[in-house]
N, C-alpha and C positions, 0 to 999 in steps of 0.2 A: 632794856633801853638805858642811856646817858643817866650817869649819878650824877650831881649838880656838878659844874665845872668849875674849875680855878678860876683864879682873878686874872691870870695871864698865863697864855699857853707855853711858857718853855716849862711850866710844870709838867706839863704833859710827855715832852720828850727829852733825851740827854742831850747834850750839847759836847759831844767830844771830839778832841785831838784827830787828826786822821792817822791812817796807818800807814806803814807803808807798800802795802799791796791790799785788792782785793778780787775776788772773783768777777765782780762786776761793779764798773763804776758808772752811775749815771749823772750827765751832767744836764743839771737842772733842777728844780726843787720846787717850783709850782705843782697843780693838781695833776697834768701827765705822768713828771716825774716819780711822784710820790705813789700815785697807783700802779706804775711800771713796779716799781718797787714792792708794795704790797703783793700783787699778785704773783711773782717772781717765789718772795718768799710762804706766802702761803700756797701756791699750787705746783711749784716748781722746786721745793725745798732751800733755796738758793739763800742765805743768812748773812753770808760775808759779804754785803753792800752798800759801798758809799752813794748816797745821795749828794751831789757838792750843787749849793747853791752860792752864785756868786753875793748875793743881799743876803735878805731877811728872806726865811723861807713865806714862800708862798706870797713875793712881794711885787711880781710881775703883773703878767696878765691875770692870772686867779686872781689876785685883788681887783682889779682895773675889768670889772665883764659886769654882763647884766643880769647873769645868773638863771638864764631860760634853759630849761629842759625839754627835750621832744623828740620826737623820731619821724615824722612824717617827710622826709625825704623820696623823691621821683624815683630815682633809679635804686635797682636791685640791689646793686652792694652797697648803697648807703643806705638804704634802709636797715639792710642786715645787721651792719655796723650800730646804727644808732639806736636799734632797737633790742639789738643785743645789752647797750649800753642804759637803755631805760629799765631794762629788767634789771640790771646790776643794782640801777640808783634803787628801785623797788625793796629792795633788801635790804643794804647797805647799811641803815640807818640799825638795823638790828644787829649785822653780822659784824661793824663796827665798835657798836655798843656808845652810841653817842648822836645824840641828837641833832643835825645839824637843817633841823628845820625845812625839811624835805614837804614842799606842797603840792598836789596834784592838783591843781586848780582851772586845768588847761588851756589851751593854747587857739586863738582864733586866729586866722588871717583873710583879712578884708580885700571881695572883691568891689573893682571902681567900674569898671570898665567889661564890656562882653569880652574881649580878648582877656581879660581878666579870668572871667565866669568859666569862659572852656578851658583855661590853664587850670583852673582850680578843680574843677570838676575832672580831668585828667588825671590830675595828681592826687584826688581822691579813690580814684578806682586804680592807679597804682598802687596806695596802702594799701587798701582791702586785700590787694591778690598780694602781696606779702603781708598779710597777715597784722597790718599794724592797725588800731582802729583808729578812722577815720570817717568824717561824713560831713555833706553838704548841709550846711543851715541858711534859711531863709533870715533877710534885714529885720524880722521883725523878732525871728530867734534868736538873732545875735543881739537885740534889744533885753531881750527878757533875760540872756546871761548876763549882759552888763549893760544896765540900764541907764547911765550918762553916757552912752554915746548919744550921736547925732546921726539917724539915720532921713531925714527928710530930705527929697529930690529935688530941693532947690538949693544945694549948695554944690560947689565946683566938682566935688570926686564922691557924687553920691552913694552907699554903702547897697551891693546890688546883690551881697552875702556874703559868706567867710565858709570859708574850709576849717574845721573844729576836730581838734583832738582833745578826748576829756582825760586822757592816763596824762597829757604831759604838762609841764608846772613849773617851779622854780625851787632853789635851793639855797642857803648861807650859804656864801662861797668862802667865807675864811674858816667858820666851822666844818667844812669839807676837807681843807686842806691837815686843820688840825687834827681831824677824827683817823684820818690816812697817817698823817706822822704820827700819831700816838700807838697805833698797831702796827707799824713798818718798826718802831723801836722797843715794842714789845716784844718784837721777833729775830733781835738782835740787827738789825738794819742801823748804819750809822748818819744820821743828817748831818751834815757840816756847810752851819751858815757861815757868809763872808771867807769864800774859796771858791775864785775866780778861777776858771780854764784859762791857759796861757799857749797852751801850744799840747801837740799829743808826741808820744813816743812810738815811733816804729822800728820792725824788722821786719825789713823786703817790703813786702804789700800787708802785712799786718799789726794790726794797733799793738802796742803791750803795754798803754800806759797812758799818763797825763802829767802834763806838768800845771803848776798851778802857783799862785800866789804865796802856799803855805808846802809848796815841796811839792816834788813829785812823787806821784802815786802811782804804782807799777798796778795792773789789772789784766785778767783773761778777757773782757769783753769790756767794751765800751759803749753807752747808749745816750745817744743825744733829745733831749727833750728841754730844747732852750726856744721854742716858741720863735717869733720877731726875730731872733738873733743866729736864728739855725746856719744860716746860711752863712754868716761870720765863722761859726765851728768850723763846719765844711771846711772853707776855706782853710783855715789855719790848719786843718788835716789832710789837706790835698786832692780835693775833691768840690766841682760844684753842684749845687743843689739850682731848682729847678721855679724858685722861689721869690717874689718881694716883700718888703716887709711898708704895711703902712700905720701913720695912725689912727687908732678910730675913739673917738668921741661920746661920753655919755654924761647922762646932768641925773642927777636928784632934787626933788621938791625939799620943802623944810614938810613937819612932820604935820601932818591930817589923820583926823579919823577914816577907818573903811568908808572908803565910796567907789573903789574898783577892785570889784570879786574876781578877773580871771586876767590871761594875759591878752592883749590885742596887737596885732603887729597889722602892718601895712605896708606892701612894699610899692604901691604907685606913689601913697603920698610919701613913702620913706620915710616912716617912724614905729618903734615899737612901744609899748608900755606898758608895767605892772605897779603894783604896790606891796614893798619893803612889808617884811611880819611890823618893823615899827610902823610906820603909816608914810614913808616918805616915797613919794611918788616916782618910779624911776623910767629914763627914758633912753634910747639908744636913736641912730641913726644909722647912715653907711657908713665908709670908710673913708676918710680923705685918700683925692685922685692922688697927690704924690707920694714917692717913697722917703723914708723917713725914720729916724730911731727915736724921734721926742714922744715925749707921753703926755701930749700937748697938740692940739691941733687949732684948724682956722675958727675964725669966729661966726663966718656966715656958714658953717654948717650946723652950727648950735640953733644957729638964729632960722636958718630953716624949718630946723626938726621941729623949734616951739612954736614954730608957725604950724604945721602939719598936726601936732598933737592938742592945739587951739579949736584949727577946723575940726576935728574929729569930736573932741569932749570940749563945749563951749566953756566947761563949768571952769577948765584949769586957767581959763583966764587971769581968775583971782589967785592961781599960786604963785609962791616966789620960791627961784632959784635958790638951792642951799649950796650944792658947789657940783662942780663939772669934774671931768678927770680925760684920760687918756690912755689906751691900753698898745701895743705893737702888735698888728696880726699881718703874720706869714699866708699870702697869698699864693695859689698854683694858679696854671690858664686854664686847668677847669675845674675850678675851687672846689676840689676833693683833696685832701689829704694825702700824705704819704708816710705809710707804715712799712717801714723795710730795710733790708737788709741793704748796703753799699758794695761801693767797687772795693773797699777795703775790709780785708777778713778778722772778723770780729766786733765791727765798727757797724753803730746800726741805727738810724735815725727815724724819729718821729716828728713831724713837722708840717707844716702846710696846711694848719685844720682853717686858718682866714679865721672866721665870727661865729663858726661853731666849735670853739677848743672846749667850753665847760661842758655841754651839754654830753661829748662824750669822752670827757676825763675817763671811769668806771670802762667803759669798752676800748680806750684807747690802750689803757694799761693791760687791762685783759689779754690783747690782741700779742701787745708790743712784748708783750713780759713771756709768752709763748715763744714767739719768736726768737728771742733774744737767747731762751733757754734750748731751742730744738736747732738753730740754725737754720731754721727754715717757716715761712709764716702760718699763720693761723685760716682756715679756711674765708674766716672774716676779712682776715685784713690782706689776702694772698693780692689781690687784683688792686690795690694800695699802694702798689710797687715801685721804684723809681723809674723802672724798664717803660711806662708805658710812655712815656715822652718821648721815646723815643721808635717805640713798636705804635704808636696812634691809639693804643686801646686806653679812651681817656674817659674819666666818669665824670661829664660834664654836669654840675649842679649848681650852674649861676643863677637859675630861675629861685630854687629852693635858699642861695645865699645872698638875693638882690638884693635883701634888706638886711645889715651886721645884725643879727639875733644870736 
């Protein structure tokens, strides 16, 4: 496990020069990027690679999320995918060598409503037969796991069960990011913060390169993992993606002793919750309806979600706001992901996770860093494709993403 850690993490990784070529260069430096990265050079041998972060690494969406873990996803290939990705986090903490506060504390979601109860109970005997666990809990179960709700049938969206995964939980999302940069440059992987993509180099139909703020940097392969902003790459590389980018919205309490043991999400009343290893209470909502590149959103979605998370636990009445934030997620039309390979050879994008990107950072990179290394993808991420938008074979999981978690 994690030795005590530094006061601030560039102790952790170098901070160098770029080069002027690499074998593979990835543009982005959040927790996709960064995993791409690691599993490249740990299963793939691949050493000579730039991570270029246009900020501070790890200063996008990995900072700006709500840090839920889980896998209980409907259909087949996201389960695969995300529970592929929950086994990884299972590990990680060890095979990293770094603590970054990995909780299984698991994961409820509340049903309001009977078209609720059959959705949920559906989507339970989904996991089951993919193997993830999953089970129906009774109002008075989900009482006993987290005892300040409000389960009594006289209020508007009364609580009529939840679907409960106990493997899945939450995780520090900045000590993820660091635990990954600190063995990505252990393994000779170079990070380079404050180096912006400006444009790519080709011949004929294939990438060979990137130009950037601090030079251009010639490369065998190129892999996109810019989140929000994918579809901006694309573009600038000749190619569009399949994508929106919106804001989505989250708040923190100031700091409380334990009084909520697990996580609780809700997608009728549209709010999730857990609480921070420090005590600060965290909450998420949807997405705001426009698209958008601020990290900053409206104010009556805030002001909903603390209504919905009022009704649920009377008790947060008495908390007060300690600060809000904003993250950019990359939407598809049916909010699955896409891991794959482009119309341009060599050039290979990850992008479209919407409100589930941390949950599976660990299987994204898995997946994508296979790919990137075989030219051809991983049995996980094969059906991820950008082809199905246009072949119909689409893996609709708006039900599983109606609430940003």
């Amino acid at each position: 496990m994690a030795d005590i850690l530094p006061e601030h993490p560039d102790f952790l990784w170098r901070n160098p020069e770029p080069k002027s070529s690499y074998d593979a260069v990835i543009v982005g430096g959040g927790g996709h990027g960064l995993a791409t990265a690691y599993y490249l050079a740990k299963n793939h041998g691949m050493t000579n690679i730039a991570v270029l972060e246009r900020g501070w690494l790890a200063g996008g969406n990995m900072a700006r999320n709500t840090t839920i873990i889980r896998s209980n996803y409907l259909w087949d290939e996201s389960a695969g995918m995300y529970e592929k990705s929950l086994k990884l986090w299972e590990q990680l903490p060890e095979e990293l060598e770094y603590d970054f506060l990995f909780s299984q504390r698991g994961v409820m979601n509340l049903a309001h409503t009977l078209g609720d109860v059959r959705e949920s109970m559906r989507r339970v005997g989904a996991n089951q037969l993919n193997g993830v666990d999953a089970e129906w809990i009774s109002p008075e179960q989900v009482k006993e796991l987290c005892p300040i709700i409000n389960i009594e049938d006289n209020i508007r969206y009364p609580v009529m069960g939840a679907t409960y995964q106990p493997r899945a939980g939450i995780a520090k999302h900045d000590h993820v990011a660091w635990a990954f940069a600190r063995k990505c440059d252990e393994m000779g992987v170079d990070i380079i913060q404050n180096c912006e993509v400006t444009g790519f180099i080709k011949d004929g139909n294939r990438v060979t390169g990137v130009k950037t703020n601090r030079g251009t940097i010639n490369a065998g392969k190129v892999a996109l993992c810019g989140a929000g902003h994918s579809s901006v790459l694309a573009e600038q590389a000749g190619f569009d993606l399949p994508i929106q980018s919106h804001p989505l919205q989250a708040l923190v309490s100031e700091l409380h002793e334990p009084v909520h043991p697990t996580v609780v999400m809700s997608n009728h009343v549209h709010v999730y919750v857990s609480q921070a290893h420090k005590g600060e209470l965290v909450m998420g909502a949807g997405i705001d309806t426009y698209n958008g590149y601020g990290q900053r959103g409206a104010f009556h979605v805030i002001e909903e979600q603390m209504a919905a998370a009022v009704e649920l636990f009377p008790i947060f009445g008495r908390a007060h706001v300690l600060r809000t934030w904003g993250g950019i997620v990359d939407t598809t039309m049916d909010a699955s992901p896409i891991v794959s390979k482009t119309s341009i050879d060599q050039l290979y994008v990850n992008c479209g996770w919407g409100t589930g990107g941390f949950k599976g950072t660990p299987g994204a990179g898995f997946t994508f860093a296979h790919t990137i290394a075989n030219d051809e993808p991983h049995e996980l991420n094969a059906a991820f494709n950008i082809e199905r938008f246009e072949t119909g074979h689409l893996i609709d999981e708006h039900g599983a993403a109606a609430v940003a978690h």
